[in-house]
MDTraj code that builds the backbone (N, CA, C; nanometers):
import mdtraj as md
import numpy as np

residues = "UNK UNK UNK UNK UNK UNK UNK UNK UNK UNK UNK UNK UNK UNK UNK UNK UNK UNK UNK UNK UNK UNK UNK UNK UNK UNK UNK UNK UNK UNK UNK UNK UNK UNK UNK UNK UNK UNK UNK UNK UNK UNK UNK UNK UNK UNK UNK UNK UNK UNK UNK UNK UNK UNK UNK UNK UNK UNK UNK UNK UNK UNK UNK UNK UNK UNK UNK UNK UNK UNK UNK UNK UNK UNK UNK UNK UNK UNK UNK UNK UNK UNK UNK UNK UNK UNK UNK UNK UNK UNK UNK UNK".split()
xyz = np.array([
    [8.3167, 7.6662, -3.0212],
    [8.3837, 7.5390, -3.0372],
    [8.2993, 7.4265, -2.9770],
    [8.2100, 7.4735, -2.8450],
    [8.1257, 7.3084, -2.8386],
    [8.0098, 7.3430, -2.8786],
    [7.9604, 7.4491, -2.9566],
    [7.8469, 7.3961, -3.0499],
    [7.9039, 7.3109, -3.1914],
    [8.0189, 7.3422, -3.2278],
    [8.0532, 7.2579, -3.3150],
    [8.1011, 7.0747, -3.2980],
    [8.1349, 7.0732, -3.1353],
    [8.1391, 6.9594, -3.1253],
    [8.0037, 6.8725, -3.1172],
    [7.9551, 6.9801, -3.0284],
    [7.7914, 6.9270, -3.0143],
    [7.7343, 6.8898, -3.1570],
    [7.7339, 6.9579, -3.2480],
    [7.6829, 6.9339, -3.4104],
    [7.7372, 6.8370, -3.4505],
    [7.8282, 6.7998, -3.4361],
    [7.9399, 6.7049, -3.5610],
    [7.9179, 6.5969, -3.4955],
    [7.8468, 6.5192, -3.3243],
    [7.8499, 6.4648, -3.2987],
    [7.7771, 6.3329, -3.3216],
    [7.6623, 6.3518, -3.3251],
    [7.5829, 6.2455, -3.3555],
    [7.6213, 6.1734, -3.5652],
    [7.6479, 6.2691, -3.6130],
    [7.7576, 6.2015, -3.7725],
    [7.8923, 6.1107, -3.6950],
    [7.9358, 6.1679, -3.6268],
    [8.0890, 6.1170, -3.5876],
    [8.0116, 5.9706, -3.5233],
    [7.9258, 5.9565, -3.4231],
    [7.8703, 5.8577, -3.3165],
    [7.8157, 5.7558, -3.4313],
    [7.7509, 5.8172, -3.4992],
    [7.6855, 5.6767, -3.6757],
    [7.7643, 5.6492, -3.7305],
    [7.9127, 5.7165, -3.7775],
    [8.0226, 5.6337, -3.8389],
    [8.0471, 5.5499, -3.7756],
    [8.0853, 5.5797, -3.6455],
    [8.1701, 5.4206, -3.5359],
    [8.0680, 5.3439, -3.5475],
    [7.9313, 5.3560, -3.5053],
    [7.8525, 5.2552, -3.5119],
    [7.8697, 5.1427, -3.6175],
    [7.8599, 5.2318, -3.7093],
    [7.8769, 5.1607, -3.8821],
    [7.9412, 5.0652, -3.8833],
    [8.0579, 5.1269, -3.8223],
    [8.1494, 5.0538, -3.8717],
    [8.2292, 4.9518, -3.7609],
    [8.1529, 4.9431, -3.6656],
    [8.1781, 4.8364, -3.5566],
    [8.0340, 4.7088, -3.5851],
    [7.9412, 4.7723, -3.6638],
    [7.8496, 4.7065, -3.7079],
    [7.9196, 4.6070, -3.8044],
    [7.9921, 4.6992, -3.9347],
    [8.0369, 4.6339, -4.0108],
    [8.1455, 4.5706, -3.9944],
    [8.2417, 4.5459, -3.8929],
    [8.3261, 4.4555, -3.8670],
    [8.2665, 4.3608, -3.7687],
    [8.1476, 4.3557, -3.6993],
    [8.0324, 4.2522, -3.6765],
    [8.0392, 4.1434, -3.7596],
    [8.0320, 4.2402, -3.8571],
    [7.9388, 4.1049, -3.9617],
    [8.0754, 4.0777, -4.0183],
    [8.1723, 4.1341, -4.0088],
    [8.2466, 4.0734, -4.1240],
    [8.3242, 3.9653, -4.0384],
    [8.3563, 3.9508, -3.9058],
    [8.4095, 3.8999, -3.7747],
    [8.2779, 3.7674, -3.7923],
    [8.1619, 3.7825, -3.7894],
    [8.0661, 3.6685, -3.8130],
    [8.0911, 3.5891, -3.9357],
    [8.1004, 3.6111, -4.0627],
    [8.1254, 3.5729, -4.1723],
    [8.2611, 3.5143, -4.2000],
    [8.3552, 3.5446, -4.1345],
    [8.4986, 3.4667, -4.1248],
    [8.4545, 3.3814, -4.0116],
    [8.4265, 3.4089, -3.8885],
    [8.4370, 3.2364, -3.7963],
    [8.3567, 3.1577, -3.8705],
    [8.2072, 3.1293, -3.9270],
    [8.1546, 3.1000, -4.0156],
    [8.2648, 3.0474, -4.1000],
    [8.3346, 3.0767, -4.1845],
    [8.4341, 2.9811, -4.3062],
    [8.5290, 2.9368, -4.2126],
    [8.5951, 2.9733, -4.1260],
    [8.6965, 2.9193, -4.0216],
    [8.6741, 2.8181, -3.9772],
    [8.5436, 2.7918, -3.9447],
    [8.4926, 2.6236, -3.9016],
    [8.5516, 2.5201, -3.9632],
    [8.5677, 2.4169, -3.8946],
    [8.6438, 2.2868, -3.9426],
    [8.4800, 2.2294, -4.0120],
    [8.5259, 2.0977, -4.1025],
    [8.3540, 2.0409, -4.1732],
    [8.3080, 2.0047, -4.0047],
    [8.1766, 1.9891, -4.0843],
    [8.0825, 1.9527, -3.9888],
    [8.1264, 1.8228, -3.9941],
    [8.0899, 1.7367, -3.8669],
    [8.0538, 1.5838, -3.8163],
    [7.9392, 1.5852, -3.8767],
    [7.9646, 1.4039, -3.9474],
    [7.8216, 1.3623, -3.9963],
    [7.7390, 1.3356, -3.9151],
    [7.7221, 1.3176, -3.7723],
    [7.6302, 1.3158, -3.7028],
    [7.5342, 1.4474, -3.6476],
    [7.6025, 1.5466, -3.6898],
    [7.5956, 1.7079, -3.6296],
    [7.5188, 1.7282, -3.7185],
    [7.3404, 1.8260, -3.6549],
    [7.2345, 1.8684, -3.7679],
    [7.2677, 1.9629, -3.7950],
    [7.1986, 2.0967, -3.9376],
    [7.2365, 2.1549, -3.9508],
    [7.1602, 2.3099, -3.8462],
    [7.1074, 2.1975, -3.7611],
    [7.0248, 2.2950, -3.7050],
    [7.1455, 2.3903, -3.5617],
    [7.2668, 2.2958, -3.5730],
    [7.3895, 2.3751, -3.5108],
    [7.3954, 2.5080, -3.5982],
    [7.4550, 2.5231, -3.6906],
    [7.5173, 2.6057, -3.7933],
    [7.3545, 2.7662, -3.7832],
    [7.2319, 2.6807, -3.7655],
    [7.1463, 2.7818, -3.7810],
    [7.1033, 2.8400, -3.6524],
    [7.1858, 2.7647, -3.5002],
    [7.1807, 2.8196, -3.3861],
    [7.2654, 2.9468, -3.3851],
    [7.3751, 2.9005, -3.4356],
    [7.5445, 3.0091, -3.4408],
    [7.5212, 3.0839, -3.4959],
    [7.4226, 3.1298, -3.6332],
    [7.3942, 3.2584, -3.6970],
    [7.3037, 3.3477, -3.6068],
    [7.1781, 3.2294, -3.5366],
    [7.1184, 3.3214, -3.4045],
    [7.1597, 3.3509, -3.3364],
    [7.2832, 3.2953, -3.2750],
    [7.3648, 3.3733, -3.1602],
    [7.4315, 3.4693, -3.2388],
    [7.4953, 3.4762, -3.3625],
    [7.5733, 3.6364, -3.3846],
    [7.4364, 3.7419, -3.3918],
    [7.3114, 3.7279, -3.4535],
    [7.2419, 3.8515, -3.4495],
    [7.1888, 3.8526, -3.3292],
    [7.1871, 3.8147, -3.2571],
    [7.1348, 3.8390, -3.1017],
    [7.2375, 3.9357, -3.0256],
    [7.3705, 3.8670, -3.0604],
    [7.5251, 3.9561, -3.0044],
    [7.4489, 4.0587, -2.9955],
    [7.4206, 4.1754, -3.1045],
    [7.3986, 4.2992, -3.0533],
    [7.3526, 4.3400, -2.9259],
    [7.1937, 4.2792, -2.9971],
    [7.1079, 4.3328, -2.8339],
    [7.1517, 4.3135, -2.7615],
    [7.2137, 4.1638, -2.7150],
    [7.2796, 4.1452, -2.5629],
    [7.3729, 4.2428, -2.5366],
    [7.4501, 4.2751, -2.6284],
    [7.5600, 4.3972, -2.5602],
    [7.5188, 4.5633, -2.4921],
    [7.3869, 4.5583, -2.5691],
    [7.3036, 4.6920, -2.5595],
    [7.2656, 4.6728, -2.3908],
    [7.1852, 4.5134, -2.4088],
    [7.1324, 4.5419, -2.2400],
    [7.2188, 4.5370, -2.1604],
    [7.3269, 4.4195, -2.1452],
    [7.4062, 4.4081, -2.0390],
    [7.5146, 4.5487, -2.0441],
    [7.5072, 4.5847, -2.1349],
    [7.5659, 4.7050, -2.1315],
    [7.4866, 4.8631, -2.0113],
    [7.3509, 4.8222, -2.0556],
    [7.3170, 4.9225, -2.0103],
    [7.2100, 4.9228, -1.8786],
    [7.2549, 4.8037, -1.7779],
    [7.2092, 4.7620, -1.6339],
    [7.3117, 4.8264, -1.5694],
    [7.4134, 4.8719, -1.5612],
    [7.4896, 4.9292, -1.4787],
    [7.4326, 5.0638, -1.4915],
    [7.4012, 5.1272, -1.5945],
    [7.3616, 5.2743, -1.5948],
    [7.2415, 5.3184, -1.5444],
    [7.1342, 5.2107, -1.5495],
    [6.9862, 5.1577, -1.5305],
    [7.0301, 5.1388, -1.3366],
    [7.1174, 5.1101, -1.3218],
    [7.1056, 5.0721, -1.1823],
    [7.1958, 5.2192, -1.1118],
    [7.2310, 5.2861, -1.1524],
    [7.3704, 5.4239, -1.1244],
    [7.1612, 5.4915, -1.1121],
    [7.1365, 5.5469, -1.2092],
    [7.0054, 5.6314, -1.2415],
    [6.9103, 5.5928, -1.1305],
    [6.8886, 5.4804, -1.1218],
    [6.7997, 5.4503, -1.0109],
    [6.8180, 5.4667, -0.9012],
    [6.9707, 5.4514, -0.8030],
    [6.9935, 5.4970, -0.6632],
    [6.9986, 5.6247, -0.6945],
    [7.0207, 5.7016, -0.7972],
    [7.0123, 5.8578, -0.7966],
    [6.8284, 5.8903, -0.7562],
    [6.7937, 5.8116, -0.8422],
    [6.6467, 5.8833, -0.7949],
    [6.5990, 5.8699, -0.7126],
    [6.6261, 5.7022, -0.6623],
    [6.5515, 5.7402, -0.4794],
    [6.5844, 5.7485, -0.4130],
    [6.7880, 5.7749, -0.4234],
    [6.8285, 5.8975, -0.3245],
    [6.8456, 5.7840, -0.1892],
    [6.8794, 5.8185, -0.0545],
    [6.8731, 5.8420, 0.0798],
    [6.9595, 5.7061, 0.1168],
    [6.8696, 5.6075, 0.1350],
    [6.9566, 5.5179, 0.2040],
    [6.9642, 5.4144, 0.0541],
    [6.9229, 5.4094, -0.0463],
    [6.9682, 5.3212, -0.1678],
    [7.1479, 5.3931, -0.2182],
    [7.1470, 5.4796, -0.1737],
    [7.2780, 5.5606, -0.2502],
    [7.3955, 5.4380, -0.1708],
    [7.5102, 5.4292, -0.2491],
    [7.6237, 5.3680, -0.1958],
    [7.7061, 5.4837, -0.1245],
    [7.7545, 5.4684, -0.0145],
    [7.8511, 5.5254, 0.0519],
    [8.0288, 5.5203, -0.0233],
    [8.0579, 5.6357, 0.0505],
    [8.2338, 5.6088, 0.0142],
    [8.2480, 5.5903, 0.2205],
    [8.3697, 5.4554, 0.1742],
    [8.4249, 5.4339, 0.3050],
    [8.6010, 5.4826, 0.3175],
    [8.6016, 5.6274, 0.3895],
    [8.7393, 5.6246, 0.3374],
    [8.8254, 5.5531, 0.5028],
    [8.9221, 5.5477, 0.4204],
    [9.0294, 5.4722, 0.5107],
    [9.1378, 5.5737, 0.6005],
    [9.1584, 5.5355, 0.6748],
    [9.2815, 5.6523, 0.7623],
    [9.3999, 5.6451, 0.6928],
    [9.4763, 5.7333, 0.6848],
    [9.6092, 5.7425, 0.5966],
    [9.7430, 5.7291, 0.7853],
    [9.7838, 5.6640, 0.7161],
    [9.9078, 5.6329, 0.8246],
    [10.0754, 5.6796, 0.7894],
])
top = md.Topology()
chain = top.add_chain()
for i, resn in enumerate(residues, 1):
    res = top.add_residue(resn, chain, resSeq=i)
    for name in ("N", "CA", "C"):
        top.add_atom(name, md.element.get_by_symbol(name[0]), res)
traj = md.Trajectory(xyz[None], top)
């Protein structure tokens, strides 16, 4: 039973992707029409910032996502006095 979970896993892990990918874009493409008109004073170089900030979204979620794990891995490896302590408390 967990070689079969183990197998089925990485298919199961690319569907969600997919499809958190694809409600990405589809979540980008509605605020996009949701916008009120533009101000005639407003360039269109706004509208071509806001498409760079949705394809950037990803990566940023990847890294800031993955400095907490980057920082867990690292007091593991050098160990001794980088490790965090548990402070327990007296029970009364």
């Amino acid at each position: 039973q967990t070689n079969v979970i183990a197998q089925q896993a990485p298919y199961i892990l690319e569907f969600m992707m997919t499809v958190g990918m694809v409600g990405l874009v589809i979540t980008a493409v509605f605020s996009t029409f949701l916008l009120p008109q533009k101000p005639q004073k407003h360039l269109w170089l706004k509208y071509i910032i806001m498409v760079v900030q949705w394809i950037v979204f990803p990566i940023t979620m990847i890294l800031f996502g993955s400095i907490p794990a980057t920082d867990a891995q690292t007091r593991l490896m050098l160990g001794g006095r980088w490790r965090l302590g548990f402070w327990v408390t007296e029970k009364k």
